[in-house]
C-alpha distance (Angstrom), angle and dihedral (degrees) to the residues before:
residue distance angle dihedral
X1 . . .
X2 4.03 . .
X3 3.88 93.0 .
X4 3.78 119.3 149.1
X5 3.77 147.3 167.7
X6 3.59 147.4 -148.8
X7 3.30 151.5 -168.4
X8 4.07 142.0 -172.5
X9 3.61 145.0 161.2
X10 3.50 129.2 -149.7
X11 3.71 128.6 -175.7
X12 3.60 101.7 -54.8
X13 3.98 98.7 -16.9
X14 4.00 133.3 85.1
X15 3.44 127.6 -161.8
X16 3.49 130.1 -175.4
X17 3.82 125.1 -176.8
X18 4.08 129.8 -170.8
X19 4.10 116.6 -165.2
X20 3.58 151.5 -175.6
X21 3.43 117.2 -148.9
X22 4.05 90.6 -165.3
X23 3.63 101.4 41.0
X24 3.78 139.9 120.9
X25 3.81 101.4 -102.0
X26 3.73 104.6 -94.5
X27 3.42 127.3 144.1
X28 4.34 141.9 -166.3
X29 3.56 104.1 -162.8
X30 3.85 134.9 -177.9
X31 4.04 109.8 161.0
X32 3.57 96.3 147.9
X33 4.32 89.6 -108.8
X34 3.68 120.4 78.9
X35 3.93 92.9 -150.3
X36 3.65 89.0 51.4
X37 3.78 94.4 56.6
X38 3.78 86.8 47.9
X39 3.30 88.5 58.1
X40 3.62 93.6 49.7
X41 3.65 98.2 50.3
X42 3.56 93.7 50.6
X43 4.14 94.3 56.8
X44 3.60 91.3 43.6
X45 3.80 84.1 46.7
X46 4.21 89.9 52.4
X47 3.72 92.3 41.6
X48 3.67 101.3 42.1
X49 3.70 96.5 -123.1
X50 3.80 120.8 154.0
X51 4.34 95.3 -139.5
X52 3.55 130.6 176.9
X53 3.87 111.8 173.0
X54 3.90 131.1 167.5
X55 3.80 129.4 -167.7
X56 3.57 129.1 -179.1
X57 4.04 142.6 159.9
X58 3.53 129.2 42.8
X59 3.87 131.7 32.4
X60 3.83 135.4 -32.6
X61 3.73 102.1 -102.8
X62 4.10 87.0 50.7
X63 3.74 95.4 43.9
X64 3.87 82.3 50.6
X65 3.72 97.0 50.1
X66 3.67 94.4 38.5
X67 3.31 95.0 58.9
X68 4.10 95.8 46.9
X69 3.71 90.4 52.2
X70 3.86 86.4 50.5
X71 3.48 96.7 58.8
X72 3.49 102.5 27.6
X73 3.96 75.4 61.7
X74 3.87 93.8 49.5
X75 3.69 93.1 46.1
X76 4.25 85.9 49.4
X77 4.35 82.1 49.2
X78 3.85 91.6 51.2
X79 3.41 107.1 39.9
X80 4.58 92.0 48.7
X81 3.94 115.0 176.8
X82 4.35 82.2 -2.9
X83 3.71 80.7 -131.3
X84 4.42 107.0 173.9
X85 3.30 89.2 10.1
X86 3.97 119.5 136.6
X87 4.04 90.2 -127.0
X88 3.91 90.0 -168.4
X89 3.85 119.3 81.9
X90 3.82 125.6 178.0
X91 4.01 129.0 171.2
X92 3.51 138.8 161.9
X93 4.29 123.9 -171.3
X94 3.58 136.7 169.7
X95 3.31 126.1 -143.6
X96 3.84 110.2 -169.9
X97 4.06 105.5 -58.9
X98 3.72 91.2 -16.3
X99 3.72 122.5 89.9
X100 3.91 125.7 -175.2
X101 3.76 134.6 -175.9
X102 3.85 134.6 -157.6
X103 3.75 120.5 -165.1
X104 4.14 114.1 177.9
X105 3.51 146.6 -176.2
X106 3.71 116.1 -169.2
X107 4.00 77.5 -161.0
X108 4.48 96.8 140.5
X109 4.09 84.4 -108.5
X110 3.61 118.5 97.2
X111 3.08 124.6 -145.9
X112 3.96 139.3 150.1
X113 4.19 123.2 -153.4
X114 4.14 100.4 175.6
X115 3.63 120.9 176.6
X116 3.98 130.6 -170.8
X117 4.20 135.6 46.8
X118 3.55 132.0 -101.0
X119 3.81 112.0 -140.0
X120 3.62 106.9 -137.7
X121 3.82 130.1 33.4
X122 3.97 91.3 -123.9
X123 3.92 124.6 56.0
X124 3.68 101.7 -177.5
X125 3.90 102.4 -49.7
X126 3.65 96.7 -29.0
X127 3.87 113.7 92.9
X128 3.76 100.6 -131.3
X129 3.60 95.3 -125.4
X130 3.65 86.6 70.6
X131 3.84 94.7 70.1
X132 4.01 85.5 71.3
X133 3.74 89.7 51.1
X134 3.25 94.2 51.1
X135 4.12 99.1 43.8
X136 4.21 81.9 45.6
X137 3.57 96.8 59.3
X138 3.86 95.8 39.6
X139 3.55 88.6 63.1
X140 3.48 96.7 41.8
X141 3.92 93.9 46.8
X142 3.73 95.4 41.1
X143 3.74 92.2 35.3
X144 3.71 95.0 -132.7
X145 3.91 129.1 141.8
X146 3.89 105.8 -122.8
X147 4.11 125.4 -168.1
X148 3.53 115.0 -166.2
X149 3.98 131.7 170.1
X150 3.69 119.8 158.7
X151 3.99 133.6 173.5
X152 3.81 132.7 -169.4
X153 3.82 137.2 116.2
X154 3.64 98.7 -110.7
X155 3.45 123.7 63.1
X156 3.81 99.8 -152.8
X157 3.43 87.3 57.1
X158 3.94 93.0 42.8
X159 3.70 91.9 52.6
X160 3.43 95.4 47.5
X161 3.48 99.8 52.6
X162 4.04 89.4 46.3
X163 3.66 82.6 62.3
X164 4.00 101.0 49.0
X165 3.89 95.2 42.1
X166 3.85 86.8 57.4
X167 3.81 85.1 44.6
X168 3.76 92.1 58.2
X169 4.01 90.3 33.6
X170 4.02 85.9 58.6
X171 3.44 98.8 52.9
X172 3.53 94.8 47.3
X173 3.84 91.5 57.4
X174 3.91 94.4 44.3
X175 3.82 95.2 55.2
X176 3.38 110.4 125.2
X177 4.07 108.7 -126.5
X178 3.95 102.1 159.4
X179 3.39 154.0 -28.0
X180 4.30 99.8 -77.8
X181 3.51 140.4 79.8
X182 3.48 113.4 -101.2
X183 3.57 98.4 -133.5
X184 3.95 136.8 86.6
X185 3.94 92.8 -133.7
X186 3.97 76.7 57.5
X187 3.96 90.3 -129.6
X188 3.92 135.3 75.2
């Protein structure tokens, strides 16, 4: 079983977050924002994870990071040496005029490229800024290189679709394929 945890504390706020890597795609979520855990539940619907994740305490932007960091570090936990993974992940999905597209490398380096502007500075009750921060400290938690651009005129739609194209992107990378490392140093 690929299961793994997490845990991180930002500031005021705590996250913790339990997975499975190789689950159906249901989620128990508590992050303090309701658009947030819609967002959640629809990339552990694309990927297939089984997620349950709970933030509390201090502001937005920390409950937001926190809780990257936390599962970038369960995903880390679950995935160990990543030997027969895929590595590589790629998606693209529409949803209605707004497109989005993930592009990973569960490489051990984080880094974040992300291309295209939200509209407003609220999507829901998530201040839209707070999509970066938690994209940022996914990759830094999970230590994964993460390319996103997205387009569209409304940012619920924009945001969503960010989160489902990394969703499918995920899944991708974590398919088992073999028995080696994918990698010509021979470790990730």
């Amino acid at each position: 079983m690929r299961r793994g945890e997490g845990s991180s504390e930002v500031g005021g706020a705590r996250a913790v977050v339990e997975l499975d890597l190789d689950g159906q795609g249901n989620s128990v979520l508590e992050s303090g924002s309701g658009f947030l855990d819609h967002m959640l539940s629809a990339l552990a619907r694309m990927s297939g994870i089984d997620l349950s994740a709970k933030a509390g305490g201090g502001i937005s932007a920390q409950r937001s990071r926190a809780l990257g960091l936390a599962l970038g570090e369960a995903i880390a936990s679950a995935l160990g040496d990543k030997r027969g993974i895929r590595r590589y992940g790629w998606a693209a999905a529409p949803m209605d005029e707004a497109l989005a597209s993930a592009a990973l490398d569960l490489s051990g380096r984080a880094y974040l490229v992300m291309r295209g502007e939200f509209a407003g500075d609220l999507v829901g009750d998530l201040p839209t800024q707070d999509v970066a921060a938690f994209l940022s400290a996914l990759t830094e938690g999970g230590r994964i290189t993460l390319h996103i651009r997205f387009e569209g005129e409304n940012d619920h739609h924009q945001a969503e679709i960010i989160f489902k194209a990394l969703g499918l992107a995920l899944k991708e990378a974590m398919r088992r394929e073999g028995t080696l490392v994918l990698s010509t140093k021979g470790v990730l």
